[in-house]
C-alpha positions in Angstrom: 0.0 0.0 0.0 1.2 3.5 -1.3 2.4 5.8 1.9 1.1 8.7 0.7 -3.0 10.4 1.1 -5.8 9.3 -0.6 -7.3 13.0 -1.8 -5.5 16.1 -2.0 -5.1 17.7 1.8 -4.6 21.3 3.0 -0.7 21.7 1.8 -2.3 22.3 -1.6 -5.6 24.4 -0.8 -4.4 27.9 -0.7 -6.7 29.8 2.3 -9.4 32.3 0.4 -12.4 34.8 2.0 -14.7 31.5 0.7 -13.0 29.6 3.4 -13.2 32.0 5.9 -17.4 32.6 5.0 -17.9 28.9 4.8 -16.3 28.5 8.6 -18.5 32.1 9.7 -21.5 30.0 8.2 -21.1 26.8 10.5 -19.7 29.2 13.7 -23.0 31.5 13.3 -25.0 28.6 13.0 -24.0 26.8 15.7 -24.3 30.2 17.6 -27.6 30.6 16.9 -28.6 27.1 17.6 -26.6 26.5 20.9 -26.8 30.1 22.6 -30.1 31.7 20.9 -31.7 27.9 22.0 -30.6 28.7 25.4 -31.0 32.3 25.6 -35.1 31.6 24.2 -35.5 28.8 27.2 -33.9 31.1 30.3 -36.4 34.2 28.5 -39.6 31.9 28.7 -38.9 30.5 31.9 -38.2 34.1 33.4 -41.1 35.0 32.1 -43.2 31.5 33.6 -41.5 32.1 36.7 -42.8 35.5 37.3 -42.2 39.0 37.6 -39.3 39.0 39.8 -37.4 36.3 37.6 -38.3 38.5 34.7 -36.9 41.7 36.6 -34.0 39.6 36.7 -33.5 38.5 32.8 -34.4 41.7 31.9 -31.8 43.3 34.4 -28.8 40.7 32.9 -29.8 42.0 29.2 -29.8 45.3 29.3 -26.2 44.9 31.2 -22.7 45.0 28.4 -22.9 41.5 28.9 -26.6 40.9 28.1 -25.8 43.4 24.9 -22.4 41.7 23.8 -24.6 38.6 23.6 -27.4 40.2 21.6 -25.5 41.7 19.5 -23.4 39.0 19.4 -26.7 37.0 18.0 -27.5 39.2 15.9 -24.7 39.3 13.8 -24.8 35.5 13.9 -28.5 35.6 12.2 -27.1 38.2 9.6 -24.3 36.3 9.1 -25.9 32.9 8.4 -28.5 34.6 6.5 -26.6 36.1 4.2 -24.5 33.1 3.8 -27.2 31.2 3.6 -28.4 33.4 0.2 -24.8 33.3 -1.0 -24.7 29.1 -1.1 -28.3 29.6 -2.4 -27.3 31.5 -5.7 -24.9 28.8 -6.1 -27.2 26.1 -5.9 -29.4 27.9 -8.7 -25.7 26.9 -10.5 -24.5 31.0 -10.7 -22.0 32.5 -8.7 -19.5 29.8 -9.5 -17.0 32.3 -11.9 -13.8 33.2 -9.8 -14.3 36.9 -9.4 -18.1 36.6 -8.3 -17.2 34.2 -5.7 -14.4 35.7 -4.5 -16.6 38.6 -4.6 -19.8 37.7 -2.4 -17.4 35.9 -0.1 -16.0 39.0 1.2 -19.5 40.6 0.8 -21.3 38.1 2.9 -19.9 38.7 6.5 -19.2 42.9 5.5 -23.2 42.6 4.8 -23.9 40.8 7.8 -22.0 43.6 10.1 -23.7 46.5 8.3 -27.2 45.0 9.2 -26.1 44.4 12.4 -25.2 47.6 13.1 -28.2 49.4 11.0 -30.5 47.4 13.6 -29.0 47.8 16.6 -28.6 51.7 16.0 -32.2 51.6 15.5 -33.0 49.8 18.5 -30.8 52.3 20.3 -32.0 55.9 18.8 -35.7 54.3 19.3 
């Protein structure tokens, strides 16, 4: 048996921004599912627990922490949603040239931090 890999291994990829938006795509996924899951289940259990438990969720959220982690979220639905439209122009079988890739891979997460902070300067100013 030949000592040598089977398929061709990272010492031939070369690291490029659709590498980067395909990690930020699994990351912000996993975000979302792990810590929005949790963050949902401590918000309706303040909330079925009563008013002082609320008092307190409410009081943790509206501390820097509570606002790193929703803003933190945020960017993590942004950034999976746009993802998420990127791989679905390329499923429709466009996108694929060099340029537009390279192109709407950078796009993607720069996107995804503009809406992020369009919506959370409107939350603010409101």
């Amino acid at each position: 048996m030949a000592d040598r890999p089977l398929s061709p291994h990272l010492q031939i990829w070369r690291w490029g921004p659709h590498m980067l938006t395909s990690i930020l795509h699994r990351v912000s996924g996993d975000g979302l599912a792990i810590v929005g899951l949790a963050l949902l289940v401590t918000w309706l259990g303040a909330m079925a627990s009563g008013e002082a438990a609320y008092a307190a969720f409410y009081g943790f959220m509206t501390t820097p922490y509570g606002y790193i982690l929703m803003i933190g979220l945020s960017w993590a639905f942004f950034n999976h949603l746009m993802s998420g439209l990127r791989h679905f122009v390329l499923d429709i079988g466009a996108g694929y040239e060099l340029n537009a890739n390279r192109m709407w891979s950078i796009a993607s997460p720069i996107i995804a931090i503009l809406l992020t902070a369009a919506l959370w300067a409107y939350i603010l100013n409101k």
